[in-house]
C-alpha positions in Angstrom: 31.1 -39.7 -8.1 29.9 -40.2 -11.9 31.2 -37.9 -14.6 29.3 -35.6 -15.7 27.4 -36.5 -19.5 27.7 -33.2 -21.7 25.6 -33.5 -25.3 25.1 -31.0 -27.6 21.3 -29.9 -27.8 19.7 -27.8 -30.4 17.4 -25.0 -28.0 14.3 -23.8 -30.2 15.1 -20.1 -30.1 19.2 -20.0 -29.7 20.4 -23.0 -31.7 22.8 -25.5 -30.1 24.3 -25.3 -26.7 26.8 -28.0 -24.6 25.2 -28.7 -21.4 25.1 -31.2 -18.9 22.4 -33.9 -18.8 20.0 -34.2 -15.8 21.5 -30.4 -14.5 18.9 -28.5 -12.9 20.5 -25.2 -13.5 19.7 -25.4 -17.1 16.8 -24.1 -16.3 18.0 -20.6 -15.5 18.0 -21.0 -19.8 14.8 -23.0 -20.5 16.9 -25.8 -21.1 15.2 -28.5 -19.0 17.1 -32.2 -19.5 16.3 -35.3 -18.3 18.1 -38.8 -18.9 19.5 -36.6 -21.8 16.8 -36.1 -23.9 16.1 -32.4 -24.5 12.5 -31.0 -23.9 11.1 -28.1 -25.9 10.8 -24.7 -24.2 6.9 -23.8 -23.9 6.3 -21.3 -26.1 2.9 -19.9 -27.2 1.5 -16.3 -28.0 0.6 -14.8 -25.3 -2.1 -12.1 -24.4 -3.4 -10.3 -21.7 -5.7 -12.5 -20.8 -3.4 -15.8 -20.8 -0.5 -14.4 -19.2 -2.9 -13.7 -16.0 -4.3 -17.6 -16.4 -0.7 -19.0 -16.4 -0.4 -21.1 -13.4 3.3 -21.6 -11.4 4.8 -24.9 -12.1 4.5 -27.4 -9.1 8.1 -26.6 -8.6 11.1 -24.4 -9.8 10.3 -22.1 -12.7 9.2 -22.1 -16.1 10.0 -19.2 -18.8 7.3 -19.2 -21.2 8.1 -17.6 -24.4 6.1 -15.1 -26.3 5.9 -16.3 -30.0 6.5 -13.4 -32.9 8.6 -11.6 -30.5 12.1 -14.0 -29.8 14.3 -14.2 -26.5 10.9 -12.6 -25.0 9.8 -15.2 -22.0 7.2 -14.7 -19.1 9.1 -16.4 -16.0 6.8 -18.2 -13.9 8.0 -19.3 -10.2 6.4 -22.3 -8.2 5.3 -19.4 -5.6 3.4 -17.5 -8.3 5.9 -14.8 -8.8 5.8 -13.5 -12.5 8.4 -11.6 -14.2 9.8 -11.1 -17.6 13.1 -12.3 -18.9 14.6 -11.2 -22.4 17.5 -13.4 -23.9 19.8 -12.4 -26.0 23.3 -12.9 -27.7 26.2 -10.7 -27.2 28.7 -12.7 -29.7 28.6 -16.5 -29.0 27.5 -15.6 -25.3 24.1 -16.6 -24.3 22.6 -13.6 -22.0 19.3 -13.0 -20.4 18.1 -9.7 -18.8 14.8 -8.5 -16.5 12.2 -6.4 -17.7 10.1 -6.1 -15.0 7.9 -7.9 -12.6 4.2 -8.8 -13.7 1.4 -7.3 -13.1 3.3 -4.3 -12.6 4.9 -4.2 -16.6 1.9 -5.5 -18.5 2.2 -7.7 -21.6 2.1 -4.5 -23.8 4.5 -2.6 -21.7 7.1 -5.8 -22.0 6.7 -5.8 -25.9 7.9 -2.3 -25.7 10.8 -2.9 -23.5 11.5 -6.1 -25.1 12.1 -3.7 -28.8 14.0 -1.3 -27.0 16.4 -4.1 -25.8 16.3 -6.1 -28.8 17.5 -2.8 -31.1 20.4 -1.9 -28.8 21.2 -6.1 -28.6 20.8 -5.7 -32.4 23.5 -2.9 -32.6 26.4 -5.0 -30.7 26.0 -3.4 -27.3 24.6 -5.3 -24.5 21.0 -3.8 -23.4 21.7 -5.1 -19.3 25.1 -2.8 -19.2 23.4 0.0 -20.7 20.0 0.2 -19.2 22.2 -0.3 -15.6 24.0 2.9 -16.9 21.3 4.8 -17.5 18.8 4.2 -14.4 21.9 4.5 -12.4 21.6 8.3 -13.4 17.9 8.5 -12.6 17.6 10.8 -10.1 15.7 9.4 -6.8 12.6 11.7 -7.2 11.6 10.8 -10.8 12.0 6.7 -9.6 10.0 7.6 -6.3 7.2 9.5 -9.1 7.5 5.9 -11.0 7.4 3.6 -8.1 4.4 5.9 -6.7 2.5 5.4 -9.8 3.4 2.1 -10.6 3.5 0.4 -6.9 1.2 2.4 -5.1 -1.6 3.0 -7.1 -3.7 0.9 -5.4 -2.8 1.6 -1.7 -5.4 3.3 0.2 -2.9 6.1 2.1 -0.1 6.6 -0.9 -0.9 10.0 -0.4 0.3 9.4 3.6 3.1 7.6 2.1 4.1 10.9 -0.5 3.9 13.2 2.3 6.2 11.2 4.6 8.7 11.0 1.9 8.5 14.5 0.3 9.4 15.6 4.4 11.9 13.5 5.5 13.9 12.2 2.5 13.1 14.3 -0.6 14.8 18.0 0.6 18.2 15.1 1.2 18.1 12.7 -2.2 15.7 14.5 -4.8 18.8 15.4 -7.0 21.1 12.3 -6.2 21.1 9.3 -8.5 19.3 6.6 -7.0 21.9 4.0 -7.5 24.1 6.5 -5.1 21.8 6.5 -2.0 23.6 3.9 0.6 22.8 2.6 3.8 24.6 5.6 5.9 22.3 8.2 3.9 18.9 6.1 5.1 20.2 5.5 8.5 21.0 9.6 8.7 17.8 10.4 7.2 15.8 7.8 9.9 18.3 9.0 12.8 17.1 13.0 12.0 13.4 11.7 12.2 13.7 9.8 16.0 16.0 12.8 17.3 13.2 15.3 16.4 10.9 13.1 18.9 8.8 11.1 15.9 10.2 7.5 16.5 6.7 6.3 15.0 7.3 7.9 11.9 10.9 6.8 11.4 9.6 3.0 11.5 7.1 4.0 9.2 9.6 5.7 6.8 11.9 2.5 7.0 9.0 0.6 5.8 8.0 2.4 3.0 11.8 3.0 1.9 12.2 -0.8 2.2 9.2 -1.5 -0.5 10.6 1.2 -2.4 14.3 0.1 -2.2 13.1 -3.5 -2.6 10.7 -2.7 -6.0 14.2 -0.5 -7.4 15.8 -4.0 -7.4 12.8 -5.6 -9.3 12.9 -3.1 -11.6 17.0 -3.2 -12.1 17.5 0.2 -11.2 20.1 -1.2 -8.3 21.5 -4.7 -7.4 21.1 -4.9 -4.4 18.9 -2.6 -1.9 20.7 -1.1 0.9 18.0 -1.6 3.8 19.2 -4.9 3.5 19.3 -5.9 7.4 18.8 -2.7 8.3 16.6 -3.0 11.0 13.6 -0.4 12.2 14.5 2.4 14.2 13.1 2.9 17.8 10.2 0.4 19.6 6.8 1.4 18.6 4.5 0.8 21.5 0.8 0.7 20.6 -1.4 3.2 22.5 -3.9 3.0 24.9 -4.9 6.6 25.6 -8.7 6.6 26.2 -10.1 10.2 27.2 -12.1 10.4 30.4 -15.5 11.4 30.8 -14.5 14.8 32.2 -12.2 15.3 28.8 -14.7 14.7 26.8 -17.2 16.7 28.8 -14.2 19.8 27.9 -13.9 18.6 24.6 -17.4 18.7 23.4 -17.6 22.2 24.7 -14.3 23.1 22.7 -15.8 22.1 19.5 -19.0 23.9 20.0 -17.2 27.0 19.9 -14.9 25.8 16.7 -18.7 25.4 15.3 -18.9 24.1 11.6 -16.6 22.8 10.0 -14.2 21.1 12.7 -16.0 21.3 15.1 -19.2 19.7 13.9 -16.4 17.1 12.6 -15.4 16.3 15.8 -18.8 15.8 17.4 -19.6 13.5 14.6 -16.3 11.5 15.6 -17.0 11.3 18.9 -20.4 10.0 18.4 -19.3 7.6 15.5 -16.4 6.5 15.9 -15.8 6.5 12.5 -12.0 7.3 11.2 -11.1 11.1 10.9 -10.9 10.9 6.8 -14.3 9.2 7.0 -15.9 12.1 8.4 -13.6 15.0 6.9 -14.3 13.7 3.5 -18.3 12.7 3.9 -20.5 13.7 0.9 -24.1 14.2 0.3 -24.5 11.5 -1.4 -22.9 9.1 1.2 -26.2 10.2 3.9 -29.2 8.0 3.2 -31.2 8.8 5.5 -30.2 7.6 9.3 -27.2 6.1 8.0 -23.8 6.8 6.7 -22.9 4.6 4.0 -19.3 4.4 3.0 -18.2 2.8 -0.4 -14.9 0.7 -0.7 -13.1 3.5 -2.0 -13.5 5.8 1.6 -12.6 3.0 3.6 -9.2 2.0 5.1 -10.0 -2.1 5.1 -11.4 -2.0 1.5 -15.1 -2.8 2.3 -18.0 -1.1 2.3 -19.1 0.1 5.7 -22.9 1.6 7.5 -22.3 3.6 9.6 -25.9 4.1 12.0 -26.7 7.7 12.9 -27.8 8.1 16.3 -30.6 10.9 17.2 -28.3 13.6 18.0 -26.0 12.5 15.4 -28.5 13.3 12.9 -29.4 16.6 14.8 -26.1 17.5 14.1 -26.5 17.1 10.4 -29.2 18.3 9.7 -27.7 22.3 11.0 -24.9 22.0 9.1 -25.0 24.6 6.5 -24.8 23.7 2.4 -22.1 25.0 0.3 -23.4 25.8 -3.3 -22.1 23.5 -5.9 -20.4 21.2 -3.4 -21.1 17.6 -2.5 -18.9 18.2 0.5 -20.7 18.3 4.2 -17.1 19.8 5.8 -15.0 21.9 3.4 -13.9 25.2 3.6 -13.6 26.0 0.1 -16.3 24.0 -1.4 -13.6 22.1 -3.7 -12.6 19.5 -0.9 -13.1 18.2 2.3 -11.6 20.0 5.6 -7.6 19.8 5.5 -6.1 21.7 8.4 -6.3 19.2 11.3 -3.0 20.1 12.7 -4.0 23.9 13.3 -7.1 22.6 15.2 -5.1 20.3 17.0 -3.0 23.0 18.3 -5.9 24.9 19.0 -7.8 22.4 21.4 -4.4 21.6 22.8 -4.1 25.2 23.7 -7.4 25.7 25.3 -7.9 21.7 26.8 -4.3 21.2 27.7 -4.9 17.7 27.5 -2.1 15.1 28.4 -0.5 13.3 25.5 -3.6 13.0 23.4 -4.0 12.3 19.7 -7.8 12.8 17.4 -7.1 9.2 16.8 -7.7 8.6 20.4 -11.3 9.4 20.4 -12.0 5.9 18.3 -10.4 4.3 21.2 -12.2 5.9 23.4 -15.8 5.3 21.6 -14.6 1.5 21.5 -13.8 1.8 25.2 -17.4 3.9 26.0 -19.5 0.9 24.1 -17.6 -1.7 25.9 -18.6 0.1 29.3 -22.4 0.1 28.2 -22.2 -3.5 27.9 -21.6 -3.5 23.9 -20.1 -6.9 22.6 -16.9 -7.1 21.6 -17.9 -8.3 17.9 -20.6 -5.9 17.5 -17.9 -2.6 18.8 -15.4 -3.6 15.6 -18.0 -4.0 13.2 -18.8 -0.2 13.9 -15.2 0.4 13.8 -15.1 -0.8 10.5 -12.0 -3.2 12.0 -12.0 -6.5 10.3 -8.9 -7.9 12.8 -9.3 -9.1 16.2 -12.6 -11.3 16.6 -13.9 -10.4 12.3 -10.4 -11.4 11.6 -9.2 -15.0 9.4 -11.8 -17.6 8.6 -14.4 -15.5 10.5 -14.3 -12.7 8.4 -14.7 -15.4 5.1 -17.3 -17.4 6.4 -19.2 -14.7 8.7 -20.9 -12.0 6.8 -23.9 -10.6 9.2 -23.1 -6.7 9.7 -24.6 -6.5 12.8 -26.9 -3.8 11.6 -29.4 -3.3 14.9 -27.3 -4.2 17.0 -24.5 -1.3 15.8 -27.3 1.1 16.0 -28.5 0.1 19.2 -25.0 0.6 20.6 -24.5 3.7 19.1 -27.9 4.7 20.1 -26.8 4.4 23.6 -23.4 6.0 23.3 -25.1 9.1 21.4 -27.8 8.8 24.9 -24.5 8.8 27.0 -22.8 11.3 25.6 -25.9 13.9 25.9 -26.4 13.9 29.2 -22.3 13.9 29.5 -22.1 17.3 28.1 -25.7 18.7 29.4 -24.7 17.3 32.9 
C-alpha cells in the first residue's frame, strides 16, 4: 500500500493546513485535492435569490462560502440537502459548527446566527459547546412552539398535529429540557395512548414526534434523536365501515331534528361527500351558484376543488339562515365555523346507537353509493377530491380534465337516491 503524500496547503479563509493529497475527507473542510494540487473553495456573495439557484454537486458536497462574512458556508449535498456550516478557530484547531438547515434558516437568519457565533468564537469560547449548553436547557414546549412555527407552517393539519401533542405529551415534558426526554419517556407516553383504546392515534403521535425529534437534531438542539428504531406502536388497519341504507335512512332523520348548524352540516356531507372541514368551514363566498368552489387553502391535497351541488343540496342552502357580519354558512358564534363535533357525535351515537361508526365514514359510504349507481371509479375520486388511487403518479401530471358533468351527473343521482331514501 503507497504512503500517504502530506503537503502543506494555504486554504483561502484559514491559512495553511497539512493534509493528505487525493483524501476525500478533506472535504468535510472545503479542502478538495487532487494529484496534490489545491483547488480554491467557491466562494461568492450570496443572496436570497442565489442561495435558492445553487444546484447540488454531481456528487459529495460542496460548502459555498458567503463573502464579507468569513467561516460562513452554504453546504450543498449531491441529494439537494442545504444547510449552513460556520468555521471557526478555537486556538490552532480548525472547527466547524451547524446553523441550521435551509430553507428553514434563511440567508438573513444565518447572518445573524453566524455573528452570534463569531462574537462568542471571538471571545475564546467555542460557540458549538455553548449553544449545546444552552438549547440543552430549552424547555420541550418552547422548541415544540419553534419547530411548529418553523416546520409546520406549511402543513395543512398542524393544528391536528398541536392538538395531539398539547394531549398526550405536553401535561408529561412541557417543563423538562428537551435534551432530557429519552426513549422510555416516548415509549410511556405512546404506551398511555394504546392502553386508553386509541392505537391510531399513538402511530400518529410517533410520527409526528419522529419529525419533531428528527428536525431537534437538524437544528443541534440534541445529537442524536431518541425515536431512533423505535418502531410505531400497534397495527393500524384501514377501515371499511360503509353505513347501510337503513342507517342512513336513521341518520338523515337525526340530523333533521339537530336542524342548522350540524345538522344541515351533515346533510350537506352526506350528499357531497366532501371532507367534514370542507363543509364546517364553507363561506359565502365559496357558493357560486350550483357549485361549491374550494381554493387550495381549504383543501387537504393542496388543489382547488368544485364541488357540484345537486337539487336538494342547493335546497338545503338556500334555508339556512344568515348570521349578520359573518361569511360563515355554519357557525355558532358568527366568528368561525361550527367546532363541537364530538358533542354531536355523542349525541347521534346516543339516539342511532350505531355500530363502530365514525363522521368520516359517511365519505366512504358516498364513494360506495356512486359506485353502486354505476359511477366510474375515476369520476368518484375526483368528487372526493382524492388525487391517489387511479389520479395518482403520472396521471395526475399529465391528466388534468376535472370531470365536471360527469361529477355532477353522479352527484345528481346520489342527491336523487338519497331523497327517496329518506321519503321512502
Amino acid at each position: 500500500m503507497p504512503k500517504a503524500v502530506v503537503i502543506l496547503a494555504n486554504h483561502p479563509q484559514y491559512g495553511q493546513h497539512l493534509i493528505t493529497v487525493g483524501n476525500r475527507s478533506n472535504q468535510r473542510f472545503g479542502l478538495p485535492i487532487v494529484t496534490g494540487k489545491f483547488l480554491a473553495v467557491p466562494k461568492r456573495t450570496l443572496t436570497a435569490a442565489s442561495v435558492e439557484r445553487i444546484k447540488p454537486p454531481k456528487e459529495g458536497q460542496v460548502d459555498v462560502f458567503d463573502a464579507g462574512y468569513p467561516g460562513l458556508a452554504l453546504r450543498v449535498s449531491y441529494g439537494g440537502r442545504k444547510s449552513w456550516v460556520f468555521f471557526y478557530r478555537i486556538g490552532q484547531r480548525l472547527r466547524r459548527m451547524s446553523l441550521g438547515t435551509y430553507p428553514a434558516l434563511g440567508l438573513a437568519q444565518a447572518h445573524d446566527a453566524w455573528r452570534e457565533a463569531r462574537k462568542v468564537a471571538q471571545s475564546g469560547q467555542d460557540p458549538s459547546l455553548v449553544r449545546k449548553h444552552e438549547i440543552g436547557s430549552r424547555d420541550f414546549a418552547t422548541v415544540l412552539d419553534e419547530w411548529l412555527k418553523r416546520d409546520q407552517s406549511q402543513n395543512r393539519s398542524k393544528d391536528s398535529t398541536k392538538r395531539l401533542i398539547d394531549r398526550n405529551v405536553m401535561p408529561l415534558w412541557q417543563h423538562r429540557f428537551v435534551s432530557e426526554i429519552k426513549r422510555p419517556d416516548i415509549m410511556h407516553a405512546l404506551d398511555e395512548v394504546v392502553d386508553r383504546g386509541s392505537p391510531i392515534a399513538a402511530r400518529r403521535l410517533h410520527a409526528h414526534l419522529h419529525r419533531f425529534f428528527k428536525w431537534c437534531v437538524e437544528q443541534g438542539y440534541i445529537e442524536i434523536s431518541p425515536m431512533m428504531h423505535l418502531t410505531k406502536p400497534g397495527v393500524e388497519t384501514k377501515r371499511d365501515r360503509v353505513l347501510s341504507d337503513e342507517e342512513l335512512k336513521a341518520l338523515w332523520s337525526e340530523t333533521e331534528k339537530l336542524g342548522w348548524p350540524f345538522g344541515t352540516a351533515l346533510q350537506l356531507l352526506i350528499l357531497t361527500g366532501a371532507r367534514r372541514q370542507e363543509i364546517a368551514g364553507l363561506q359565502r363566498s365559496e357558493l357560486k351558484g350550483d357549485i361549491i368552489e374550494l381554493s387550495v387553502a381549504r383543501t387537504k391535497n393542496g388543489k382547488p376543488h368544485i364541488i357540484p351541488l345537486s337539487p336538494p343540496a342547493l335546497a338545503i342552502l338556500s334555508k339556512v339562515p344568515r348570521v349578520q357580519g359573518s361569511e360563515f354558512i355554519f357557525t355558532t358564534n358568527g366568528r368561525g365555523p361550527v367546532v363541537a363535533w364530538a358533542s354531536i357525535k355523542a349525541k347521534l351515537d346516543n339516539e342511532l346507537q350505531f355500530p363502530d361508526w365514525r363522521l368520516h365514514d359517511l365519505r366512504r359510504t358516498v364513494a360506495t353509493g356512486l359506485q353502486k349507481l354505476g359511477t366510474p371509479l375515476q369520476v368518484t375520486e375526483a368528487i372526493l377530491g382524492h388525487t391517489s388511487g387511479s389520479r395518482g403518479g403520472i396521471v395526475d401530471v399529465y391528466q388534468r380534465y376535472d370531470y365536471g358533468a360527469e361529477k355532477r351527473a353522479a352527484l345528481e343521482a346520489w342527491g336523487a337516491h338519497i331523497m327517496a331514501l329518506v321519503q321512502s
